[in-house]
C-alpha positions, 0 to 999 in steps of 0.5 A: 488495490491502493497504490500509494507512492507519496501523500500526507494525512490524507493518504494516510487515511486512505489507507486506514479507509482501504483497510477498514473497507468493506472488501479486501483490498491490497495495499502498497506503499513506496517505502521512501515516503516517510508521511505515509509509512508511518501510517502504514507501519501502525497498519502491521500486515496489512501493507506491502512495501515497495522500495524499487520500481522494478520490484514494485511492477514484479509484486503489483503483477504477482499479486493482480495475477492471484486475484483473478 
């Protein structure tokens, strides 16, 4: 999983490297980061917007709990 709650275009590329990668890879992004939801945006379906830290722990722990 790629957590991303603030960046610049380094982020951003680690996000199209999460997407692009060899295994699959969950990928969420603090939706008030305006430098990394512009990447995120290009990347449609394949990022999860978190916008509240209590949501984000919810959605970080539902989508661990599939995994396993």
């Amino acid at each position: 999983a790629v957590i991303a709650l603030d960046g610049n275009s380094a982020a951003a590329n680690l996000l199209q490297e999460a997407k692009n990668g060899k295994y699959k890879c969950r990928i969420f992004v603090d939706e008030h980061s305006q430098a990394i939801m512009t990447k995120a945006r290009s990347l449609k379906g394949y990022v999860s917007g978190i916008d509240d830290g209590n949501a984000a722990i919810t959605t970080l722990l539902e989508a661990t709990e599939r995994t396993h």
